[in-house]
Backbone of each chain as nested JSON, in Angstrom:
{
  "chains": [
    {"id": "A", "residues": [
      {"number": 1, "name": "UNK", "atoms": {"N": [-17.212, -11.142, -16.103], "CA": [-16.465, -11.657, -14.948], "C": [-15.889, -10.494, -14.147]}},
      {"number": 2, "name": "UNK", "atoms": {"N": [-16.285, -10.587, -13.261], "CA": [-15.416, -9.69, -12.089], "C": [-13.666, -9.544, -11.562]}},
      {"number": 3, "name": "UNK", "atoms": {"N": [-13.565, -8.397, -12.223], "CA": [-11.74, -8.135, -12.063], "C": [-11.749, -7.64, -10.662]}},
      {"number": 4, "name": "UNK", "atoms": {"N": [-11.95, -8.459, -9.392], "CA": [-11.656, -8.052, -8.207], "C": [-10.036, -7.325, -7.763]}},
      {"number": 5, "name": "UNK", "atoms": {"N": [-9.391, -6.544, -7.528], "CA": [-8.439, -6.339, -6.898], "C": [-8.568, -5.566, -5.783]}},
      {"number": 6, "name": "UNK", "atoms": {"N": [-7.834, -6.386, -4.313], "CA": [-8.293, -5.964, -2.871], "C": [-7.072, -5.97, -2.219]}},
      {"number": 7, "name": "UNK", "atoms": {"N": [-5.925, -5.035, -1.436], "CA": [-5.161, -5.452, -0.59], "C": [-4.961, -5.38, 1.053]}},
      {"number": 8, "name": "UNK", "atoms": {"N": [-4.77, -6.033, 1.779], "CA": [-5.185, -6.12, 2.929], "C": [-4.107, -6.401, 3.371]}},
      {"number": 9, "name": "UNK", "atoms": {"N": [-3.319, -4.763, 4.627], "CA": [-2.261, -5.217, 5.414], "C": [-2.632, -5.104, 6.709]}},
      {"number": 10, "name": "UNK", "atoms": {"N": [-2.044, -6.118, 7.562], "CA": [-2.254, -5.87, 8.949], "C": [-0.488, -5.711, 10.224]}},
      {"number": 11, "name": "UNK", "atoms": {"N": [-0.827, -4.511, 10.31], "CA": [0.537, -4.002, 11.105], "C": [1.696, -4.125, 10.584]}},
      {"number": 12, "name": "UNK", "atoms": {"N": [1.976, -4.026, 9.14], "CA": [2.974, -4.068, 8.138], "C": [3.469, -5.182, 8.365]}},
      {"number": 13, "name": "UNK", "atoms": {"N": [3.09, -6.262, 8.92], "CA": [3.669, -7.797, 8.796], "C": [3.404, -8.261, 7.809]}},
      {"number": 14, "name": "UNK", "atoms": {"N": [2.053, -8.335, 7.53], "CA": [1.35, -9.377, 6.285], "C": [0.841, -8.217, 5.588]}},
      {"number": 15, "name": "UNK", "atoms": {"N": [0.558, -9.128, 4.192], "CA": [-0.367, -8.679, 3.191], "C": [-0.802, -9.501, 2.934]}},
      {"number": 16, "name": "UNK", "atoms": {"N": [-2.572, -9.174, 2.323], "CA": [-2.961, -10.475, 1.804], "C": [-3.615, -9.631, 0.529]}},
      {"number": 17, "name": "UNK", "atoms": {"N": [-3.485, -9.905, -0.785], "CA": [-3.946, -9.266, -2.193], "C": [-4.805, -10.628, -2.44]}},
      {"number": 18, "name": "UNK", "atoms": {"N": [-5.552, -10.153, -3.37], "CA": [-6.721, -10.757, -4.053], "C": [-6.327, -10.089, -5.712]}},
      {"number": 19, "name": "UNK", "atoms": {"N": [-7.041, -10.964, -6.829], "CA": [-6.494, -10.284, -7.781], "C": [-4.896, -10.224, -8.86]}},
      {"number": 20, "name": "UNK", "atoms": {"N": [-4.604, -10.817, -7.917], "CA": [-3.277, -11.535, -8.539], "C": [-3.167, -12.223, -9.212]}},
      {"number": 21, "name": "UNK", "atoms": {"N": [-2.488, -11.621, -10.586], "CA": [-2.719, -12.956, -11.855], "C": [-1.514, -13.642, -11.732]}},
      {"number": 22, "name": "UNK", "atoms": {"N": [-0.163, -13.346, -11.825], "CA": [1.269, -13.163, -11.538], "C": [1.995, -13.142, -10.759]}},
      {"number": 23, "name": "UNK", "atoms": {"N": [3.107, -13.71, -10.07], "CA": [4.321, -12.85, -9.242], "C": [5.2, -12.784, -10.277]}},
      {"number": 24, "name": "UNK", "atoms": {"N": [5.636, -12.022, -10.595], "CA": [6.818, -12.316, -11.916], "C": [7.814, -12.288, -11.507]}},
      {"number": 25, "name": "UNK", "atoms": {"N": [8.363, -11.553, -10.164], "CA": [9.464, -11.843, -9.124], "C": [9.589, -11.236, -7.745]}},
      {"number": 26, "name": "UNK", "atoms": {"N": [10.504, -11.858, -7.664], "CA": [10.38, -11.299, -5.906], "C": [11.694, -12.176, -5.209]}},
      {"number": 27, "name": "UNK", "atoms": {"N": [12.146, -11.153, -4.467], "CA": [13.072, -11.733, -3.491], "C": [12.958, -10.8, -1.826]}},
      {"number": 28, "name": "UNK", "atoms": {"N": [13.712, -11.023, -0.893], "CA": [13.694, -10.721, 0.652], "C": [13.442, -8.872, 0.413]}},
      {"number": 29, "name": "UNK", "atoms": {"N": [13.842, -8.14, -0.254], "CA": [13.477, -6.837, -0.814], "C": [12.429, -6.279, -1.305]}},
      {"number": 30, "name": "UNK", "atoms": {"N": [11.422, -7.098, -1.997], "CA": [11.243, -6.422, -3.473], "C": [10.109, -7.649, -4.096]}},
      {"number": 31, "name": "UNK", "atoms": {"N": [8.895, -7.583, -4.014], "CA": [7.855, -8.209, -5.029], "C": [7.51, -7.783, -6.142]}},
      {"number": 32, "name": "UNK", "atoms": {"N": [7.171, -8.137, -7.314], "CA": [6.617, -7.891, -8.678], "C": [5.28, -8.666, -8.327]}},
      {"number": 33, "name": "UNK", "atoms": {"N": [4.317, -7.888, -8.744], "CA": [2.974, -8.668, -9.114], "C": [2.251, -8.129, -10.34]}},
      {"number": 34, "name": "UNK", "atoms": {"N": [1.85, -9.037, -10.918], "CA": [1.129, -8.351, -11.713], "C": [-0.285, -8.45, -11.337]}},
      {"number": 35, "name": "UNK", "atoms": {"N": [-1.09, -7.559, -11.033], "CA": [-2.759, -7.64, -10.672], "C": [-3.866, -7.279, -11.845]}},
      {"number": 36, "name": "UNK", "atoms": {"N": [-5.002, -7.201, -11.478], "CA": [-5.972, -7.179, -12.466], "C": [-5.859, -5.911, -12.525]}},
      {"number": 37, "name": "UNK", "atoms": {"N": [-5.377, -5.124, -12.102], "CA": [-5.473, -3.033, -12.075], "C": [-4.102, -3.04, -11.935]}},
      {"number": 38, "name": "UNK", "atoms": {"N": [-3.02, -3.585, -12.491], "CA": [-1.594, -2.687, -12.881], "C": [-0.5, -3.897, -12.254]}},
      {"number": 39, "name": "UNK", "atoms": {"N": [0.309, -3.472, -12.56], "CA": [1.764, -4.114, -12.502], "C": [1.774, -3.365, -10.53]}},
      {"number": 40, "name": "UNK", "atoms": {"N": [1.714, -4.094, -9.37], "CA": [2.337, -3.5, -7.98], "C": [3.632, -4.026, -7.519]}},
      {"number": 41, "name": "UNK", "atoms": {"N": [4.174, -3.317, -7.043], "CA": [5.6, -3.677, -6.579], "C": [5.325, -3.518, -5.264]}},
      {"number": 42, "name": "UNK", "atoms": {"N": [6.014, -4.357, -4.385], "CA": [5.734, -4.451, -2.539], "C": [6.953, -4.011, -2.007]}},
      {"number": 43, "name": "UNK", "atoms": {"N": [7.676, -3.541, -1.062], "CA": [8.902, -3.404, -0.967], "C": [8.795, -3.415, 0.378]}},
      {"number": 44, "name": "UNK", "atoms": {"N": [9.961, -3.58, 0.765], "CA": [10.171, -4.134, 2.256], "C": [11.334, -4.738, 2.515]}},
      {"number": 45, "name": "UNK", "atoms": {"N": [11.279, -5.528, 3.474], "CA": [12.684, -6.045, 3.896], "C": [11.821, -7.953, 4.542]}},
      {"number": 46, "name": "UNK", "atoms": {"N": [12.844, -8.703, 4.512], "CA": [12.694, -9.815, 5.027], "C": [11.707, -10.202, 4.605]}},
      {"number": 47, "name": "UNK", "atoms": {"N": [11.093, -10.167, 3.354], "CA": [9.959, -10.514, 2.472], "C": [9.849, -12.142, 1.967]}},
      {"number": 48, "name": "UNK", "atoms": {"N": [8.44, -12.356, 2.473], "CA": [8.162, -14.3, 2.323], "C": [6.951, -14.093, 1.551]}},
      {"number": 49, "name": "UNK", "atoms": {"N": [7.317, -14.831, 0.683], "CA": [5.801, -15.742, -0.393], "C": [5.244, -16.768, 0.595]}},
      {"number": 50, "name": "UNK", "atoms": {"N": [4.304, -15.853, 1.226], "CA": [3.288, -16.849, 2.467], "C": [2.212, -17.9, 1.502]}},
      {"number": 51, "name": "UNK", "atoms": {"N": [1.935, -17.263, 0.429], "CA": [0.914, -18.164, -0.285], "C": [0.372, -17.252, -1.586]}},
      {"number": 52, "name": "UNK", "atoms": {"N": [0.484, -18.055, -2.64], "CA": [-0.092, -17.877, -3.873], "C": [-0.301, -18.65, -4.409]}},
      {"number": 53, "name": "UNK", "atoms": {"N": [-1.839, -18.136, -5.26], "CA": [-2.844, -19.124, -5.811], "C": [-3.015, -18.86, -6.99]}},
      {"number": 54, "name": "UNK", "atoms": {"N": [-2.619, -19.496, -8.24], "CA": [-3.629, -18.95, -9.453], "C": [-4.828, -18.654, -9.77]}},
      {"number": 55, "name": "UNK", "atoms": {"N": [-5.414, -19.814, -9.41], "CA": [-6.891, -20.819, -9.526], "C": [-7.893, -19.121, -9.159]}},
      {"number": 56, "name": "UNK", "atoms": {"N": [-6.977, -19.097, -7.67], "CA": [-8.225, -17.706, -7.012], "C": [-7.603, -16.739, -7.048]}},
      {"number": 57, "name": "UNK", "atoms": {"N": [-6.374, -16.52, -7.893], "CA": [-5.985, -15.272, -8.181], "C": [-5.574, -14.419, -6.21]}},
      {"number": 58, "name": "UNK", "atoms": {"N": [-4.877, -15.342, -5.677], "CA": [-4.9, -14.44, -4.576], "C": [-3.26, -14.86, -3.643]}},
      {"number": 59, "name": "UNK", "atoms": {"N": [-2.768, -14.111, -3.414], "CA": [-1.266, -13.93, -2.511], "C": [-1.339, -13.668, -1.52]}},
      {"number": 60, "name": "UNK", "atoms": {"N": [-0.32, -13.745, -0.337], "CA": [0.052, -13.122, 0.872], "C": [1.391, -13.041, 1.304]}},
      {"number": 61, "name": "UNK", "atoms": {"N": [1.733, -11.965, 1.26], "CA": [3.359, -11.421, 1.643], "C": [3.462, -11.63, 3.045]}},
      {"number": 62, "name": "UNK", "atoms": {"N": [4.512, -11.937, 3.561], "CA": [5.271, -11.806, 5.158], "C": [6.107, -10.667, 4.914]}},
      {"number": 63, "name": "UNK", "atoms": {"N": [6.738, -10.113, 6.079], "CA": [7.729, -9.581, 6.454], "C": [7.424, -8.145, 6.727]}},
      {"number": 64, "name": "UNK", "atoms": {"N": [8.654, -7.124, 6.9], "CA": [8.145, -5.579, 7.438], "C": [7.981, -4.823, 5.993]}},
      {"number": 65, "name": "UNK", "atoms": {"N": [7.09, -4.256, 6.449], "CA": [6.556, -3.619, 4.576], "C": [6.937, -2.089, 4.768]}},
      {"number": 66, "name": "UNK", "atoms": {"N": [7.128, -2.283, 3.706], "CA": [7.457, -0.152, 3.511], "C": [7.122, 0.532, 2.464]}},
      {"number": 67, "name": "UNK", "atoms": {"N": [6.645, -0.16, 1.255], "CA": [6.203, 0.642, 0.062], "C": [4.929, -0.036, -0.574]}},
      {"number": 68, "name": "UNK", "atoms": {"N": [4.677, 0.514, -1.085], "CA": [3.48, -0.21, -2.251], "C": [3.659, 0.497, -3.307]}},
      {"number": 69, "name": "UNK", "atoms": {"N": [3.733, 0.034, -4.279], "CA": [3.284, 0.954, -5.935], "C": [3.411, 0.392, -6.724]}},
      {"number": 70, "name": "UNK", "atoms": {"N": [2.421, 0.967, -7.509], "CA": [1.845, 1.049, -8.571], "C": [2.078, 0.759, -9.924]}},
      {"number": 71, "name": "UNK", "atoms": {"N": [2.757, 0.171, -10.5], "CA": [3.637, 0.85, -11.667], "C": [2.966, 0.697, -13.322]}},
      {"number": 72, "name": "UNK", "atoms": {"N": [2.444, 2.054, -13.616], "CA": [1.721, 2.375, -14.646], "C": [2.092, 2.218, -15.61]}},
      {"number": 73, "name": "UNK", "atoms": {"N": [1.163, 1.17, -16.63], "CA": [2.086, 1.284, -17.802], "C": [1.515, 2.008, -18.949]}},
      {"number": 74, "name": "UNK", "atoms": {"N": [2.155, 2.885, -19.165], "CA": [2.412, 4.089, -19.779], "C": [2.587, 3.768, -21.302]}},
      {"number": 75, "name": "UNK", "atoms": {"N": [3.135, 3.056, -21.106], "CA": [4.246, 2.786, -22.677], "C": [3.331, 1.869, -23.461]}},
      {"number": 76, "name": "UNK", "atoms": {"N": [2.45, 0.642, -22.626], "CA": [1.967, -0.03, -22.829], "C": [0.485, 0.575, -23.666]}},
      {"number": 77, "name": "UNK", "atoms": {"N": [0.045, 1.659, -22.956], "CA": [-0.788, 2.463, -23.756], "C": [-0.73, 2.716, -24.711]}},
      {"number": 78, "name": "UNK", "atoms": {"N": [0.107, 2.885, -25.559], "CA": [0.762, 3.782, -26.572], "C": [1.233, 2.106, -27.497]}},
      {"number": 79, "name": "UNK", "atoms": {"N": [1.52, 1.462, -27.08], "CA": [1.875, 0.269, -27.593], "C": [0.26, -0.444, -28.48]}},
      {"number": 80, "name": "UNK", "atoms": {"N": [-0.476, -0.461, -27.583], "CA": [-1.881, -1.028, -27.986], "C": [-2.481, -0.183, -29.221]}},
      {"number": 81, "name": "UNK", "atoms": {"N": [-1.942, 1.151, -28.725], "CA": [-2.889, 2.11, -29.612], "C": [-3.1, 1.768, -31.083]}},
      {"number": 82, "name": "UNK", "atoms": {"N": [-4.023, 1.911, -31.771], "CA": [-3.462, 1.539, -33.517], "C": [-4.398, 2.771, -34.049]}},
      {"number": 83, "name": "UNK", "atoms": {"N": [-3.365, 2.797, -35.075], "CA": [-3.55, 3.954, -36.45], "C": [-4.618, 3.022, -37.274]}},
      {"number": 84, "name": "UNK", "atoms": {"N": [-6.072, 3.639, -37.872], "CA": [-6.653, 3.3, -38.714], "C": [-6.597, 4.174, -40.141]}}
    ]},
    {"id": "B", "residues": [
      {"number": 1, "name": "UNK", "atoms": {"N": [-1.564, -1.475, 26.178], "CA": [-2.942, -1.087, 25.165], "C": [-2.604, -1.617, 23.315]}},
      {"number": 2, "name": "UNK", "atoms": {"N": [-3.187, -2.574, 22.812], "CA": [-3.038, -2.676, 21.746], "C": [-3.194, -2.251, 20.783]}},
      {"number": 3, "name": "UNK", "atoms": {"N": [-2.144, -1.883, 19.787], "CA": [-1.67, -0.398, 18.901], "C": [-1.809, -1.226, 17.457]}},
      {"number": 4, "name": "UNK", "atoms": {"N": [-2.663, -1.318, 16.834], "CA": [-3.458, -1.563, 15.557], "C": [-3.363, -1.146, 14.287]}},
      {"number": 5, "name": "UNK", "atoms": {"N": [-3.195, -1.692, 13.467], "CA": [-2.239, -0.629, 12.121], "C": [-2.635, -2.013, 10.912]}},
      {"number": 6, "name": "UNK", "atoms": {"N": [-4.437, -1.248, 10.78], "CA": [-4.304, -1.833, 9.11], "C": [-4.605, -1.091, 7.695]}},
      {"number": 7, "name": "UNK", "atoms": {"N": [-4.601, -1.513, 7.189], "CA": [-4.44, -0.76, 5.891], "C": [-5.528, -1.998, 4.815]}},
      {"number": 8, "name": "UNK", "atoms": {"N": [-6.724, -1.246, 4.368], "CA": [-7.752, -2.088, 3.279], "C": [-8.02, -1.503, 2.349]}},
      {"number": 9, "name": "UNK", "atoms": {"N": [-7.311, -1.94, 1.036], "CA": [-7.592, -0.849, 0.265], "C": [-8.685, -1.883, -1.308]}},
      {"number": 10, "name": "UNK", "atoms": {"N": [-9.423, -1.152, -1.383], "CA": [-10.576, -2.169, -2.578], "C": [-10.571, -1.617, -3.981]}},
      {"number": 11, "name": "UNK", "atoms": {"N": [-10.091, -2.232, -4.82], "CA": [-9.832, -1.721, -6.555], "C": [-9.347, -0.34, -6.346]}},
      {"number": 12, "name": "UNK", "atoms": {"N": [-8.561, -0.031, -5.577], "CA": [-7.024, 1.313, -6.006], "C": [-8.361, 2.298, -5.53]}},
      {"number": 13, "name": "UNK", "atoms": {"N": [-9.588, 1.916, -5.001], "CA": [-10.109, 3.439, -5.622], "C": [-10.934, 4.109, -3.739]}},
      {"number": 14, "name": "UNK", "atoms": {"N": [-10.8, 2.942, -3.097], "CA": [-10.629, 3.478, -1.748], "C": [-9.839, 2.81, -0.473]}},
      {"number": 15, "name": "UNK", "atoms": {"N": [-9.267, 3.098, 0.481], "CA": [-8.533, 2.963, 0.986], "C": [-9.046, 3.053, 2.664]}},
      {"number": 16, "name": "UNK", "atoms": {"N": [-9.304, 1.572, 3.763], "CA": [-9.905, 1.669, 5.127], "C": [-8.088, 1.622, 5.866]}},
      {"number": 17, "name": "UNK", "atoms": {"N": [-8.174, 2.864, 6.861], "CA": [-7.241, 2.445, 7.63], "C": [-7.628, 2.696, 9.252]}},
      {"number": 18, "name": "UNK", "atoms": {"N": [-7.068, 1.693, 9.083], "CA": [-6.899, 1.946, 11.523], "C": [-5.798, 2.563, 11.832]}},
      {"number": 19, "name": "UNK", "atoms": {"N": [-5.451, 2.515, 13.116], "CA": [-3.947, 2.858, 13.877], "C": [-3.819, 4.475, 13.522]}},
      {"number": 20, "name": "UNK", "atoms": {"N": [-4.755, 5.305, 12.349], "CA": [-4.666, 6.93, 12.429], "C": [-4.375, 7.597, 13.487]}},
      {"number": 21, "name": "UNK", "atoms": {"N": [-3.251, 8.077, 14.055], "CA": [-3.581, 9.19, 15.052], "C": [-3.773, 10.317, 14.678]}},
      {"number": 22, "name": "UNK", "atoms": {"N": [-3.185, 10.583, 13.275], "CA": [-3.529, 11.681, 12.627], "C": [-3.217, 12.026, 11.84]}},
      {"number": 23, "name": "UNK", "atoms": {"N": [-3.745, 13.135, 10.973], "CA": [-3.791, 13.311, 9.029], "C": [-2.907, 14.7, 9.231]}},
      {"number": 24, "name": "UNK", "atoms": {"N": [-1.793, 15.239, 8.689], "CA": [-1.068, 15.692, 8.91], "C": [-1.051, 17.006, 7.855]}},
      {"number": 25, "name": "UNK", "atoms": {"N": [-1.416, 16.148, 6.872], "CA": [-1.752, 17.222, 5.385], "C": [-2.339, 16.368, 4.753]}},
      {"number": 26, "name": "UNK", "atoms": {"N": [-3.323, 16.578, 3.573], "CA": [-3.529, 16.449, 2.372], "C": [-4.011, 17.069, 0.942]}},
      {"number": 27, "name": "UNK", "atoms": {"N": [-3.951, 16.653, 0.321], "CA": [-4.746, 17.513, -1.115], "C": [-4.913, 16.397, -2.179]}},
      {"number": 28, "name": "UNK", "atoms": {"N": [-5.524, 16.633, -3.387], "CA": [-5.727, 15.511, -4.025], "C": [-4.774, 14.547, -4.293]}},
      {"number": 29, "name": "UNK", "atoms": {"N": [-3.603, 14.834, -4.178], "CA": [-2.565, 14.059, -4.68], "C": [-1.757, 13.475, -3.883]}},
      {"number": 30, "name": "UNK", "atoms": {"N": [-1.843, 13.936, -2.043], "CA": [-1.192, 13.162, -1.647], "C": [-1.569, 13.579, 0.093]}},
      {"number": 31, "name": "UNK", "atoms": {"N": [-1.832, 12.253, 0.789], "CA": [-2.303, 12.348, 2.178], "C": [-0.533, 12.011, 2.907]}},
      {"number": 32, "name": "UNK", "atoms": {"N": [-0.94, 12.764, 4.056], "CA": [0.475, 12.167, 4.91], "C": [-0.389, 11.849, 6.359]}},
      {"number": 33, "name": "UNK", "atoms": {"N": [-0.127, 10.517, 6.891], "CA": [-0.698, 10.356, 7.436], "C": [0.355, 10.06, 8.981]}},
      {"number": 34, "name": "UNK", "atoms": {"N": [0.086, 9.873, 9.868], "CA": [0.638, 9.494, 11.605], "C": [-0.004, 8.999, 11.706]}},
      {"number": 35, "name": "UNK", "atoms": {"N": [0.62, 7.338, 12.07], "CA": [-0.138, 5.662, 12.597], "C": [0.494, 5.79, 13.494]}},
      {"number": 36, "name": "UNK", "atoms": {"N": [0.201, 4.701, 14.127], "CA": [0.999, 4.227, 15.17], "C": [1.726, 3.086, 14.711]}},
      {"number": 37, "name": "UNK", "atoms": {"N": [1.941, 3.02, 13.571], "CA": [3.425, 2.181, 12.811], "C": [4.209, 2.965, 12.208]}},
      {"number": 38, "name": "UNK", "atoms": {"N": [4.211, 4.679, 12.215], "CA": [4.989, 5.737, 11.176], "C": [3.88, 6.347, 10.643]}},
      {"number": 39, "name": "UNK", "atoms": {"N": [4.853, 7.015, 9.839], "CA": [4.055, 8.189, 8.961], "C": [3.764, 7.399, 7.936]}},
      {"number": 40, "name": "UNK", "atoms": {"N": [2.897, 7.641, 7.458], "CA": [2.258, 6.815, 5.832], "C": [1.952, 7.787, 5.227]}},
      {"number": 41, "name": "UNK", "atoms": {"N": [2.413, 7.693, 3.958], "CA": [2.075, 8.987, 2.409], "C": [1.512, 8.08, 1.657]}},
      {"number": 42, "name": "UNK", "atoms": {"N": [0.216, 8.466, 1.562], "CA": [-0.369, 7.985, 0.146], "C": [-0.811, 9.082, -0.919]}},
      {"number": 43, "name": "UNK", "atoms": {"N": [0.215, 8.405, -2.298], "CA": [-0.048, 8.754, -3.443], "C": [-1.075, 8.561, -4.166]}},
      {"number": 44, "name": "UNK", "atoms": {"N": [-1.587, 9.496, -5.071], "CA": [-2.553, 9.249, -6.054], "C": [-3.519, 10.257, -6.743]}},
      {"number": 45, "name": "UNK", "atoms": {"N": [-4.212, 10.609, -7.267], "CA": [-4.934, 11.662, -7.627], "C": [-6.31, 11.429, -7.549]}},
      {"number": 46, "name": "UNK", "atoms": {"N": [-7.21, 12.927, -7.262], "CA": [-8.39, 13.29, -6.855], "C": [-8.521, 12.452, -5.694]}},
      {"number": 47, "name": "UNK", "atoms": {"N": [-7.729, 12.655, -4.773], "CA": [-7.741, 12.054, -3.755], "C": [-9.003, 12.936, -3.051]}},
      {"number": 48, "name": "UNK", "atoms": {"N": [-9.666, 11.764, -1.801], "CA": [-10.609, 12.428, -0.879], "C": [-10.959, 12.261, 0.207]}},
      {"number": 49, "name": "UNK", "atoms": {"N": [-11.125, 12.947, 1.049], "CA": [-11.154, 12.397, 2.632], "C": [-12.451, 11.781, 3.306]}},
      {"number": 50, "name": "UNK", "atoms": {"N": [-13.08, 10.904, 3.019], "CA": [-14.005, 10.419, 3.157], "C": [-14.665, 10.425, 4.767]}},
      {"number": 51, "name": "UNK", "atoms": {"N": [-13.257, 9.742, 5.924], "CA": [-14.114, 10.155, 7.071], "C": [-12.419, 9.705, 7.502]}},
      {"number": 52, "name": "UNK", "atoms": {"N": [-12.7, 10.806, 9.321], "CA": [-11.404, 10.584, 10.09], "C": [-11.84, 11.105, 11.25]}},
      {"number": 53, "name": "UNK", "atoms": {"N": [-11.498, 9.751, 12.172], "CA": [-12.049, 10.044, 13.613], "C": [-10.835, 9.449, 14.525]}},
      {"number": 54, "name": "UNK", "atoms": {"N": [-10.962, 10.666, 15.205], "CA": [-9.662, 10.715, 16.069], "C": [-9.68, 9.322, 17.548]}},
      {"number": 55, "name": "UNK", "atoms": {"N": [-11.434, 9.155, 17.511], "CA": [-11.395, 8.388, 18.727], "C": [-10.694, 6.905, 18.699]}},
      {"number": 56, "name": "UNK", "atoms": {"N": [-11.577, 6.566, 17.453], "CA": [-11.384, 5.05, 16.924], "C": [-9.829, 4.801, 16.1]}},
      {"number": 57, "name": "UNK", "atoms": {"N": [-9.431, 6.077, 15.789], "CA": [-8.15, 6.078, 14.879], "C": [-8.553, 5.9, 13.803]}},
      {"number": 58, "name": "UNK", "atoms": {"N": [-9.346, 5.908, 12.914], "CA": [-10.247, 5.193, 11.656], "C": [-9.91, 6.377, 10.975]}},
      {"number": 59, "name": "UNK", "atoms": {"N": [-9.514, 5.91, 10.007], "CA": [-9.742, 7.049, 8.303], "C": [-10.034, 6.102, 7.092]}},
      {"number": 60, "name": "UNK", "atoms": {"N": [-10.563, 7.096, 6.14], "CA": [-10.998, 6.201, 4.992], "C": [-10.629, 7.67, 3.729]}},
      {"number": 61, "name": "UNK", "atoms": {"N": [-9.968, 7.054, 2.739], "CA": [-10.063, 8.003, 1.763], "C": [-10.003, 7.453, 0.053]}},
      {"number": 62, "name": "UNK", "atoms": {"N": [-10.593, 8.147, -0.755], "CA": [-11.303, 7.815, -1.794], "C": [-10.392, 8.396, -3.021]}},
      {"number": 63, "name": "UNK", "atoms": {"N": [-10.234, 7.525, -4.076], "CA": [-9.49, 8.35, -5.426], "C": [-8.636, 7.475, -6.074]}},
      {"number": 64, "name": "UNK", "atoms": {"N": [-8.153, 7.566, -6.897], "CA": [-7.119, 6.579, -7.47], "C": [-5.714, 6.401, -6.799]}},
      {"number": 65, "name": "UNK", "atoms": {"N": [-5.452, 5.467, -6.611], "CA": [-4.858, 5.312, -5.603], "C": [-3.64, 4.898, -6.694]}},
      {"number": 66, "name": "UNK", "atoms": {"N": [-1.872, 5.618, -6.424], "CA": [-1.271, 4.977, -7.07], "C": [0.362, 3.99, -6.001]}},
      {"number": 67, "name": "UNK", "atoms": {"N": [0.446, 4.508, -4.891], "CA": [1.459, 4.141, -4.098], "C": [1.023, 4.786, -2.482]}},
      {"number": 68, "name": "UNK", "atoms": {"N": [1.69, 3.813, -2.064], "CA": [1.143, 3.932, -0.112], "C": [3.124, 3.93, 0.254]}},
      {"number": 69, "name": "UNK", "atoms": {"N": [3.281, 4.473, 1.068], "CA": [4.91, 4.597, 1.646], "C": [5.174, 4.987, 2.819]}},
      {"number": 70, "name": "UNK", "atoms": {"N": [5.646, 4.441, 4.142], "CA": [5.793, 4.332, 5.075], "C": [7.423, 5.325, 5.074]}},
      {"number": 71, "name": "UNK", "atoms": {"N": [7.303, 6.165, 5.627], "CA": [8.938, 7.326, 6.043], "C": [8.738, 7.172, 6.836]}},
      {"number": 72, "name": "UNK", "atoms": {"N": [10.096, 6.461, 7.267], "CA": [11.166, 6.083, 7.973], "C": [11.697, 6.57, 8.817]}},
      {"number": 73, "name": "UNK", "atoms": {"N": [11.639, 7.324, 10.158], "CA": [12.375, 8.07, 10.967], "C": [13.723, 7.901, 11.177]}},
      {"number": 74, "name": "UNK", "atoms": {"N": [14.776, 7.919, 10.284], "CA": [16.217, 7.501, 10.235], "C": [16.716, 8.503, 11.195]}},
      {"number": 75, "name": "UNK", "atoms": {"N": [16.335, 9.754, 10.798], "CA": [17.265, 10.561, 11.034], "C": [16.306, 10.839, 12.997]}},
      {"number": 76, "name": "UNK", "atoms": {"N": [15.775, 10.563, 13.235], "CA": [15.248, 10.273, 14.409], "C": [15.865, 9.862, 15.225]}},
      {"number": 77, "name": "UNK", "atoms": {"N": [16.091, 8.167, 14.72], "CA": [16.813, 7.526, 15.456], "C": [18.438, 7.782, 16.143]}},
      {"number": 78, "name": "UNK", "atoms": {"N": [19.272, 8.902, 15.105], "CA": [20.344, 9.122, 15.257], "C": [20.118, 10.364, 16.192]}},
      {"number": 79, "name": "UNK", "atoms": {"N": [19.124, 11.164, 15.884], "CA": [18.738, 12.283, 17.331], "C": [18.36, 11.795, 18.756]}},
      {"number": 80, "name": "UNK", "atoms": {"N": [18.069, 10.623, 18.754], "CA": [17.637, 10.133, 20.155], "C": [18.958, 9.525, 20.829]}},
      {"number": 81, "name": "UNK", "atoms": {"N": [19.685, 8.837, 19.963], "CA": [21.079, 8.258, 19.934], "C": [21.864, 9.478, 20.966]}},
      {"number": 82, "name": "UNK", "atoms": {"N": [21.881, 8.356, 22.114], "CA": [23.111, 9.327, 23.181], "C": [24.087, 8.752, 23.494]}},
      {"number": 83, "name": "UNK", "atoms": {"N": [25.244, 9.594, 23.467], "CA": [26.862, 9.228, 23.622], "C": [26.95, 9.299, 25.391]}},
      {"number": 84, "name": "UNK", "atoms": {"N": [27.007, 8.514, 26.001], "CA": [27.718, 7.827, 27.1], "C": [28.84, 8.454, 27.283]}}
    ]}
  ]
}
């Protein structure tokens, strides 16, 4: 199965992501997503849940955008790892 | 004249943008870019400059992509700021 992840902004108003398994939170500041390629955080101001889908794994943010990232999990690596 | 500012980025690992007026610096780890919505810094490693044309405003760049960030002209705004 295909782990698509795609994000698409137009003039820092909207976003539209593909790939979205999650929002785990979000308020007028500040999105959590979790995607098929990492935990992204959206940041911005005056931030709207325009639409999210499980089914197709896909979101779209409103408002003025100012960050995107990434947030690697690191720890999580190290968590999975196992001693044989 | 309509001033265009998108940002397409496909599995973290390349990145289509419009609205470029121009690439300011880069190296693998981090592009600074001039839109015509702000400056945009994108983070990430083995970053690469795939193509940038000044006519169309078009850039495209290639690599793991870990955070995109729009700086803010704050201190701009308070230099343009005139006392009456």
């Amino acid at each position: 199965m295909k782990q698509e992840h795609t994000v698409k902004m137009d003039g820092r108003k909207t976003i539209e992501l593909t790939g979205v398994q999650q929002v785990e939170r979000f308020d007028s500041s500040e999105f959590l997503l979790q995607t098929v390629m990492g935990k992204l955080k959206v940041k911005g101001s005056g931030l709207k849940m325009k639409h999210f889908d499980t089914v197709n794994k896909k979101a779209a943010i409103e408002g003025r955008i100012s960050s995107f990232l990434y947030v690697e999990s690191s720890t999580g690596m190290s968590l999975f790892r196992r001693s044989k």
